[in-house]
MARKOLDREN-396853 format. One record per residue: chain; x, y, z of N, C-alpha, C, O in turn; residue in three letters. Coordinates in steps of 0.02 Angstrom, whole numbers, plus 50000, padded with zeros to 5 digits. Example, Ala and Ser with C-alpha at 12.3 -4.5 7.8 and 13.67 -1.06 7.14 Angstrom:
BEGIN
+--------+-------+-------+-------+-------+-------+-------+-------+-------+-------+-------+-------+-------+--------+
| chaine |    nu |    nv |    nw |   cau |   cav |   caw |    cu |    cv |    cw |    ou |    ov |    ow | residu |
+--------+-------+-------+-------+-------+-------+-------+-------+-------+-------+-------+-------+-------+--------+
|      A | 50660 | 49716 | 50390 | 50615 | 49775 | 50390 | 50660 | 49835 | 50390 | 50712 | 49834 | 50423 |    ala |
|      A | 50642 | 49888 | 50354 | 50684 | 49947 | 50357 | 50645 | 50002 | 50394 | 50670 | 50057 | 50402 |    ser |
+--------+-------+-------+-------+-------+-------+-------+-------+-------+-------+-------+-------+-------+--------+
//
This chain:
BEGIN
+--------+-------+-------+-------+-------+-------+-------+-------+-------+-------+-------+-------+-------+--------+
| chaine |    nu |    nv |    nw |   cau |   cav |   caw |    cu |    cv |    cw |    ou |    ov |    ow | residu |
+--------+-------+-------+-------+-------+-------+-------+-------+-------+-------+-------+-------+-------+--------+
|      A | 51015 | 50147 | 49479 | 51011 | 50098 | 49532 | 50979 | 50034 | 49506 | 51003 | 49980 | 49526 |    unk |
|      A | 50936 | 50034 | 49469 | 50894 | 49978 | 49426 | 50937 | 49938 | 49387 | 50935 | 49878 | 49376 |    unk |
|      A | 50977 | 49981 | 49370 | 51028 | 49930 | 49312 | 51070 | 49917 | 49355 | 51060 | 49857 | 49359 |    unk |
|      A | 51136 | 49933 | 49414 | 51152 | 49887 | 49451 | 51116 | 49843 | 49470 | 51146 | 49790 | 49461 |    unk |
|      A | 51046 | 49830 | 49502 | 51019 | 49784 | 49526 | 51002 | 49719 | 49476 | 51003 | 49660 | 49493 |    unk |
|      A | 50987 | 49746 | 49413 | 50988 | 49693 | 49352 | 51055 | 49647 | 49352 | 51056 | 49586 | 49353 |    unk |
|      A | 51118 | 49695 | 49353 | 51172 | 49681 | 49346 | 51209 | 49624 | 49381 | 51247 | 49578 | 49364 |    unk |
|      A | 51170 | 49654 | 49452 | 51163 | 49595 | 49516 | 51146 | 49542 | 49495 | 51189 | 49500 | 49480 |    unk |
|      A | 51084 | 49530 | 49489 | 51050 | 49468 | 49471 | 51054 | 49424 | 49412 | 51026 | 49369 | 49411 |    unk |
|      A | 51093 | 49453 | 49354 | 51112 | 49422 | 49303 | 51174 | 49372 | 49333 | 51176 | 49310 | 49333 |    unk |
|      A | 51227 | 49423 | 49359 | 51265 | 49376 | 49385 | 51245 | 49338 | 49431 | 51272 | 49282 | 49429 |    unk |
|      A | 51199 | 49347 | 49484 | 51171 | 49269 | 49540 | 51138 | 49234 | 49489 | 51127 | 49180 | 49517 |    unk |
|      A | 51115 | 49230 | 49430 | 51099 | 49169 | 49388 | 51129 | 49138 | 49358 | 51120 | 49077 | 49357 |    unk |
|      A | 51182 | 49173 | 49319 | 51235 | 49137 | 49295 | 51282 | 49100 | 49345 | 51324 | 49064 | 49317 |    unk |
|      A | 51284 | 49101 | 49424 | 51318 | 49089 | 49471 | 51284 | 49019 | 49497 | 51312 | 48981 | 49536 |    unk |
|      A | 51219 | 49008 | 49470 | 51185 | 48960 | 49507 | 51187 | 48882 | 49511 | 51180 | 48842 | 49464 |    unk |
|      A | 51198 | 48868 | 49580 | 51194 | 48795 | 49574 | 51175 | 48764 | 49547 | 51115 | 48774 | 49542 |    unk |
|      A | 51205 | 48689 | 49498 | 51175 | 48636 | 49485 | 51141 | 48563 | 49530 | 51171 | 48539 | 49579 |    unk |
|      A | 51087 | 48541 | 49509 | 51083 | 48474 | 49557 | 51153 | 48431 | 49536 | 51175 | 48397 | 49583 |    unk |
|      A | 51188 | 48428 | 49480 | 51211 | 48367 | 49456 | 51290 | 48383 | 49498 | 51342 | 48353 | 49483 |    unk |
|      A | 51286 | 48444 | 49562 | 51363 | 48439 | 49556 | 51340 | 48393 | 49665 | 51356 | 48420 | 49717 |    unk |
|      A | 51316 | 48349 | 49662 | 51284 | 48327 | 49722 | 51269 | 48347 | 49802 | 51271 | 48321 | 49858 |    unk |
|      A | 51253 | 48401 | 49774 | 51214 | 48441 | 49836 | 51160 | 48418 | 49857 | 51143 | 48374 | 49817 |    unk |
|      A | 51111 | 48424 | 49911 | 51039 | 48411 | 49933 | 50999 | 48466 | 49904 | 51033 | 48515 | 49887 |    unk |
|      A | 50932 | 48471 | 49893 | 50909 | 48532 | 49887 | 50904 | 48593 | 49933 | 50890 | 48651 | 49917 |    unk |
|      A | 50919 | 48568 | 49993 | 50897 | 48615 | 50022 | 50998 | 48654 | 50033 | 51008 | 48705 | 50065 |    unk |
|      A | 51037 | 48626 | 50008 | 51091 | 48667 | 50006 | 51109 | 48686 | 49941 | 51163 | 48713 | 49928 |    unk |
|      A | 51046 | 48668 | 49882 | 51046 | 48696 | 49831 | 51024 | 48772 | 49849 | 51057 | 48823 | 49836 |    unk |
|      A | 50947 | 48766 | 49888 | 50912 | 48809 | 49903 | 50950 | 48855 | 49934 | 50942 | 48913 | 49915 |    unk |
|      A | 51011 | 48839 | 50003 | 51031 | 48899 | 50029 | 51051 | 48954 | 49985 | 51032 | 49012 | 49978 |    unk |
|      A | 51119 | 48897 | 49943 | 51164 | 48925 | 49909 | 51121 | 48987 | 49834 | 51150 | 49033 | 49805 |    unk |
|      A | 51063 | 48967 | 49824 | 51037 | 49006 | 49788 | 50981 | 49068 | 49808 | 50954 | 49107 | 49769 |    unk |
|      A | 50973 | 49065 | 49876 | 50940 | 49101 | 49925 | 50977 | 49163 | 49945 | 50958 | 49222 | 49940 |    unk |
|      A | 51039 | 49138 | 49972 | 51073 | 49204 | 50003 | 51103 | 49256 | 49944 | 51113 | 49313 | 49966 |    unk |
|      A | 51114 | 49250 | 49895 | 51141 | 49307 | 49837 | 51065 | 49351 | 49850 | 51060 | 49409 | 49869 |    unk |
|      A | 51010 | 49300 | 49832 | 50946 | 49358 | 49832 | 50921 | 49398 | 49906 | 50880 | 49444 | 49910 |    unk |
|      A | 50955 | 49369 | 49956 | 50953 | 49399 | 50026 | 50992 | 49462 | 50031 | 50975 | 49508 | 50068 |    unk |
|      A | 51045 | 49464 | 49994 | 51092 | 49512 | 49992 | 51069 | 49565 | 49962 | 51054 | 49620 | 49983 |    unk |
|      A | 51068 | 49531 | 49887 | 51025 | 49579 | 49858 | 50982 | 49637 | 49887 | 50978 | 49697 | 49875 |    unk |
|      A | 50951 | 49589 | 49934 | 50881 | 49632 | 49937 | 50912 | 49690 | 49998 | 50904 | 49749 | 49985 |    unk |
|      A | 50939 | 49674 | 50048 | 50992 | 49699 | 50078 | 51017 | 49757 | 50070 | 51019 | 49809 | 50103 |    unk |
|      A | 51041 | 49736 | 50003 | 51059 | 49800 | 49971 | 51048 | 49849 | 49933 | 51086 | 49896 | 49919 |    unk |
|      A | 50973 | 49837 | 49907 | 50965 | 49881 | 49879 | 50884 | 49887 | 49900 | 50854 | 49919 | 49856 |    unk |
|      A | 50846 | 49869 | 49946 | 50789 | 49878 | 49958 | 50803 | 49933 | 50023 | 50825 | 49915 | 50077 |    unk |
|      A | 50789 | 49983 | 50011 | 50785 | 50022 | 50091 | 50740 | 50012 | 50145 | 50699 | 49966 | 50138 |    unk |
|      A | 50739 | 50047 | 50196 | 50720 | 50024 | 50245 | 50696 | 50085 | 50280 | 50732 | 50135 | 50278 |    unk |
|      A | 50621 | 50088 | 50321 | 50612 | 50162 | 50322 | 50588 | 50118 | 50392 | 50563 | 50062 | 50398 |    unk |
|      A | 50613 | 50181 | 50453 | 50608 | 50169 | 50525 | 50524 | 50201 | 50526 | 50505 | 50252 | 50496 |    unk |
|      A | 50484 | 50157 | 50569 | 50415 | 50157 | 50598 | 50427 | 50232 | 50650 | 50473 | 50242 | 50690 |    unk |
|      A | 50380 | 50270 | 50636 | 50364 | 50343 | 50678 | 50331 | 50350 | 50703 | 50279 | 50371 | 50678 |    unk |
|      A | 50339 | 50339 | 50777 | 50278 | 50344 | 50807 | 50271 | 50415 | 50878 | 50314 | 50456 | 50892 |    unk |
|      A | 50219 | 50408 | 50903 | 50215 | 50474 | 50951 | 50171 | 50524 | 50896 | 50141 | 50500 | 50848 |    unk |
|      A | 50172 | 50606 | 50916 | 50123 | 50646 | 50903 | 50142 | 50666 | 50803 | 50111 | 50693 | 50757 |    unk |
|      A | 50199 | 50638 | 50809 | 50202 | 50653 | 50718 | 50137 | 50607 | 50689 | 50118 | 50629 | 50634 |    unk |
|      A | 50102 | 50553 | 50710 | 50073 | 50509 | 50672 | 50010 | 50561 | 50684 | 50004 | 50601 | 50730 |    unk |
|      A | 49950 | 50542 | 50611 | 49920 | 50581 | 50609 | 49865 | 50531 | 50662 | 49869 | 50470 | 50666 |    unk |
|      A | 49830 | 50560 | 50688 | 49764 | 50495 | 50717 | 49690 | 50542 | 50691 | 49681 | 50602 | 50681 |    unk |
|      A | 49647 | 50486 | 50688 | 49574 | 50492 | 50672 | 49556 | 50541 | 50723 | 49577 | 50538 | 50781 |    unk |
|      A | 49504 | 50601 | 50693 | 49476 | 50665 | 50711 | 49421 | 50625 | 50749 | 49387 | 50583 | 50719 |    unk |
|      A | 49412 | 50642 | 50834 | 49361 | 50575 | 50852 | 49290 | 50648 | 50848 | 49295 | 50705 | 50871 |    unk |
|      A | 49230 | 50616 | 50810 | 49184 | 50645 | 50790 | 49118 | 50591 | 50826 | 49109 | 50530 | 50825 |    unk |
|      A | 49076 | 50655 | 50860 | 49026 | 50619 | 50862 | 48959 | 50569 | 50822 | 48922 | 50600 | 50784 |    unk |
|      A | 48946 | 50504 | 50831 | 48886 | 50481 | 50818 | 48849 | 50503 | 50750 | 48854 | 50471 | 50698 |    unk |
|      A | 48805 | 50572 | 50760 | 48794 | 50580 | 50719 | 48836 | 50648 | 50644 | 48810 | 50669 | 50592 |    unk |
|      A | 48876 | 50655 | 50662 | 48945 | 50690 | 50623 | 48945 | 50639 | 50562 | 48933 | 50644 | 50502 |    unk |
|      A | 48971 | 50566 | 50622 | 49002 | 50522 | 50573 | 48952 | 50473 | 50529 | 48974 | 50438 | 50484 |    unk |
|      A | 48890 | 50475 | 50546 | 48832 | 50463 | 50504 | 48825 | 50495 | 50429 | 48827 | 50470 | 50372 |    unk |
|      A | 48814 | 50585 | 50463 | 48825 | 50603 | 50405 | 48852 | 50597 | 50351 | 48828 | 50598 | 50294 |    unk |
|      A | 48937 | 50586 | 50384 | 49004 | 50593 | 50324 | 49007 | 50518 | 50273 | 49029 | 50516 | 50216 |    unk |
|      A | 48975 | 50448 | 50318 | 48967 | 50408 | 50294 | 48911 | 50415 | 50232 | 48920 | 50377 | 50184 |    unk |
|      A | 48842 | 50468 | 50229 | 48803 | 50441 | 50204 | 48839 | 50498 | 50145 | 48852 | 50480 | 50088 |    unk |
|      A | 48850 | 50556 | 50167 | 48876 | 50609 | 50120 | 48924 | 50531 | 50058 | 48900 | 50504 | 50008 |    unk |
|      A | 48974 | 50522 | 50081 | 49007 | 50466 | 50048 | 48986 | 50403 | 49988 | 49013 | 50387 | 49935 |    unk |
|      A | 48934 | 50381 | 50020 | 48866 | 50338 | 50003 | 48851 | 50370 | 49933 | 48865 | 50350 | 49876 |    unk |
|      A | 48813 | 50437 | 49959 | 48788 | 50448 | 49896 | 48842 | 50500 | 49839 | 48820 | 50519 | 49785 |    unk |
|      A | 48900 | 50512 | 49858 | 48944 | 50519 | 49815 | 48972 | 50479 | 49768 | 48992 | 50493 | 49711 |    unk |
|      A | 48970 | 50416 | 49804 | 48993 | 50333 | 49768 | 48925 | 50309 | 49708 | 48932 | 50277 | 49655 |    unk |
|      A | 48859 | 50339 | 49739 | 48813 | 50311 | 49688 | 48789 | 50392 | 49628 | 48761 | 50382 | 49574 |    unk |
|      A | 48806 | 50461 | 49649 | 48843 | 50484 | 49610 | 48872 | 50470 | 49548 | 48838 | 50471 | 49496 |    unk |
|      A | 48939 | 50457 | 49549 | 49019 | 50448 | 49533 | 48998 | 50369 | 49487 | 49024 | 50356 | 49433 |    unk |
|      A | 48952 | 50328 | 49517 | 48917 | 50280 | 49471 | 48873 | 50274 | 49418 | 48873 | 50230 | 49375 |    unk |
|      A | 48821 | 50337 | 49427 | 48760 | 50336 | 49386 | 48767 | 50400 | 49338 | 48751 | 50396 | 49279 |    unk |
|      A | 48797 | 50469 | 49373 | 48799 | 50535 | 49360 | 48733 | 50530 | 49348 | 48721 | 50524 | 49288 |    unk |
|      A | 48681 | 50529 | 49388 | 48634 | 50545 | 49399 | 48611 | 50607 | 49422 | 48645 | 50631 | 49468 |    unk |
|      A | 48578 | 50629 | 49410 | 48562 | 50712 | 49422 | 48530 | 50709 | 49499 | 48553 | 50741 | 49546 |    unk |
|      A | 48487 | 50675 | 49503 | 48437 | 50675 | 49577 | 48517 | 50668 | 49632 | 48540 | 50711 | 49669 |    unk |
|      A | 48546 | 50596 | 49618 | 48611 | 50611 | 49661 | 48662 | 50650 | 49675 | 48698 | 50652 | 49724 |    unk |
|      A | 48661 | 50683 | 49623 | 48704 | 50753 | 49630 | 48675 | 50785 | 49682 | 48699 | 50793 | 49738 |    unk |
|      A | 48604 | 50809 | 49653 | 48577 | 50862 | 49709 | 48565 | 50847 | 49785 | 48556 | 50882 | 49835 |    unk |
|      A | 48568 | 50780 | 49773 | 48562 | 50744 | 49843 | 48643 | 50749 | 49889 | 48649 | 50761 | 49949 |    unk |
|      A | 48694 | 50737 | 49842 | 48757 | 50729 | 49880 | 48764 | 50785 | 49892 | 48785 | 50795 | 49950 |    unk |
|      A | 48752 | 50858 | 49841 | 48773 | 50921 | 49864 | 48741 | 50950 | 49934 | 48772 | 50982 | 49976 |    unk |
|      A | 48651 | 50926 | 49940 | 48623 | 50938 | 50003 | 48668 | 50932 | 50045 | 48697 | 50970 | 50084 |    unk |
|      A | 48674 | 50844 | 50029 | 48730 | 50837 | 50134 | 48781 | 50845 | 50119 | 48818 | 50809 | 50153 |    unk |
|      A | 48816 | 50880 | 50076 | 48883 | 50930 | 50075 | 48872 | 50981 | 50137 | 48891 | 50986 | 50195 |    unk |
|      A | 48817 | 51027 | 50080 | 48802 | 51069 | 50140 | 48795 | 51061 | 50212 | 48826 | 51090 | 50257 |    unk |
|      A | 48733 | 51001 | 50218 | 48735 | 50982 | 50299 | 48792 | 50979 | 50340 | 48802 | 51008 | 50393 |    unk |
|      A | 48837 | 50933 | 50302 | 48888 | 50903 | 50339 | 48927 | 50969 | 50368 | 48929 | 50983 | 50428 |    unk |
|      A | 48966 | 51017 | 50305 | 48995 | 51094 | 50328 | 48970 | 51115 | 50372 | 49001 | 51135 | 50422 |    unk |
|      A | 48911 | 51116 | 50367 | 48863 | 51155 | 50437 | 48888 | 51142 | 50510 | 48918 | 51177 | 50552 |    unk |
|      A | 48854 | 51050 | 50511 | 48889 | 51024 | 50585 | 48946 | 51011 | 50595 | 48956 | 50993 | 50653 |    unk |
|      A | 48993 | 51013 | 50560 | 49056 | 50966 | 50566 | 49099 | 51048 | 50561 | 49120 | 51060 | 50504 |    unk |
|      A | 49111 | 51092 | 50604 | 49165 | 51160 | 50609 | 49199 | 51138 | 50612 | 49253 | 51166 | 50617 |    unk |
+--------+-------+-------+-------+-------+-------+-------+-------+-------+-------+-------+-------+-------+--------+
//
């Protein structure tokens, strides 16, 4: 599919308007616009928006749930930054916590 689409576009360049044959620009511009409109047309797909109960939505969690999961996060990020030992033991704590409250 890649190499037709090359294939495409080699030929809309070699196809392309000159200023010197006395066009305006902007019917330079059409005329060199719509091959790449097509193009895209044709070979860019197109995926239909899904909506209703297929979409996934946010688990609504209370207040302090979502405290936790934020700070659990927090110190995974400074973790994953330092590999610090104290943060390890710290992120694994509110691992635990979090499993606890969050069934």
């Amino acid at each position: 599919m890649m190499v037709l689409f090359r294939i495409y576009l080699s030929i809309l360049f070699l196809s392309c308007p000159r200023y010197d044959t006395g066009l305006t620009a902007d019917q330079v511009w059409d005329k060199f616009i719509k091959p790449l409109n097509d193009a895209v047309q044709l070979f860019v797909p197109t995926k239909l928006a899904v909506r209703g109960s297929s979409v996934k939505k946010t688990k609504w969690r209370p207040r302090y749930i979502r405290r936790a999961l934020n700070k659990k996060r927090h110190l995974w990020r400074l973790y994953r930054n330092s590999k610090s030992l104290t943060y390890k033991s710290r992120y694994q704590e509110q691992c635990a916590y979090v499993k606890k409250i969050d069934l």
